[in-house]
Structure formats: C-alpha cells, structure tokens
C-alpha positions as CSV (number, residue, x, y, z in Angstrom):
1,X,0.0,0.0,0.0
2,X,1.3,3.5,-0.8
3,X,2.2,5.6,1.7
4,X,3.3,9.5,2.0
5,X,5.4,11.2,3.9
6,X,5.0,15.4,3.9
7,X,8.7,17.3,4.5
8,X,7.8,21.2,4.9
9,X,10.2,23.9,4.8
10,X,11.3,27.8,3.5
11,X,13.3,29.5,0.9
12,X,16.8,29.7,1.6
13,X,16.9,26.7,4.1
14,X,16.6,24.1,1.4
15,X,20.4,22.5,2.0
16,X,18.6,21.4,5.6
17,X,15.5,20.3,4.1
18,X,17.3,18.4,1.7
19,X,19.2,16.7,4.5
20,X,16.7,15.7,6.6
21,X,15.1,13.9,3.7
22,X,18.1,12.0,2.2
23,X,18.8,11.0,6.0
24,X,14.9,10.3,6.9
25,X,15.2,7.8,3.4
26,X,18.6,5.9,4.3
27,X,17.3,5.5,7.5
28,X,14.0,4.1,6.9
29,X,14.9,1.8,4.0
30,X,11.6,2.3,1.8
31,X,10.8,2.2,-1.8
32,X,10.2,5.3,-3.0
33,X,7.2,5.9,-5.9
34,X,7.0,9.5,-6.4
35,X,8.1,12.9,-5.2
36,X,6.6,15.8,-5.8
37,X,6.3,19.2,-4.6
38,X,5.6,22.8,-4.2
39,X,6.3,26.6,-3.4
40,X,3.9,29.0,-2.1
41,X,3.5,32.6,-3.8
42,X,5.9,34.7,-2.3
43,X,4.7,37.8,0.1
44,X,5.7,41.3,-0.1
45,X,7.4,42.6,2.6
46,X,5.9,45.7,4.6
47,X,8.7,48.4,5.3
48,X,8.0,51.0,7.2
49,X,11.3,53.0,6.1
50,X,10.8,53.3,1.8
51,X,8.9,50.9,-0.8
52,X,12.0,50.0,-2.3
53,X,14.2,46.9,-1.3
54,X,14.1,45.9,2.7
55,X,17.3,44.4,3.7
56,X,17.0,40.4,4.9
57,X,20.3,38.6,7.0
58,X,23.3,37.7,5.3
59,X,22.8,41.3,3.9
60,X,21.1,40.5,0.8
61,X,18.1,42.4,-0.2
62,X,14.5,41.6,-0.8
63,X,11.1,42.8,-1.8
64,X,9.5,39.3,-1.1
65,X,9.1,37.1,2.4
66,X,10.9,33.9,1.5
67,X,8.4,31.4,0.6
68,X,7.3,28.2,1.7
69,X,7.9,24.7,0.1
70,X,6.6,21.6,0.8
71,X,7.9,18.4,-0.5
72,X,5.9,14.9,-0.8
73,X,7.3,11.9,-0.7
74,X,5.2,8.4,-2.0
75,X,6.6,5.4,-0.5
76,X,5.8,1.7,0.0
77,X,7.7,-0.4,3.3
C-alpha cells in the first residue's frame, strides 16, 4: 500500500531540508514511488522606512518574504 510522507520547509533553508530527507530515506529503508512538490506565492514585505528593497540577513536584499515549500514523498515499506 502507498504511503506519504509530507517534508515542509522555506526558501533559503533548502540545503537542511534536503538533508533531513536523504537521511529520513537511508534510515528508513523504503521504496520510493513519487516525489513531488511545491512553493507557495511569495509575500511582499511591509517596510515602514521606503517601498524600495528591505534588507533580509546575510545582507542580501528583498522585496518578497521567503516562501514556503513543501515536498511529498510516495513510498511503499
């Protein structure tokens, strides 16, 4: 019987998400029979000192929240 397993995460932390996938599937050993995914609209950010870029860590700039993504994985034990 198919199974899923739902993996949620943002923009920019992808590298971890990715991670605890590949580990969550070496550890449990299952067959997997689809993945698929997706990414939320992004958001505008609200800035309270000019409409133009707002400054985000790292010290990048954006105009948009980061987004979320969520990733499905179909699996049979």
């Amino acid at each position: 019987m198919h199974q899923i397993r739902i993996f949620t995460g943002i923009e920019g932390e992808t590298a971890k998400m990715s991670k605890d996938i590949n580990d969550w599937l070496r550890q449990s050993k299952v067959r997997v029979v689809n993945v698929f995914g997706n990414i939320a609209p992004q958001t505008p950010l609200e800035s309270s000192a000019s409409p133009s870029l707002v400054g985000e860590d790292r010290g990048s700039a954006r105009r948009f929240a980061p987004s979320d993504i969520m990733l499905v994985v179909v699996y049979e034990e």
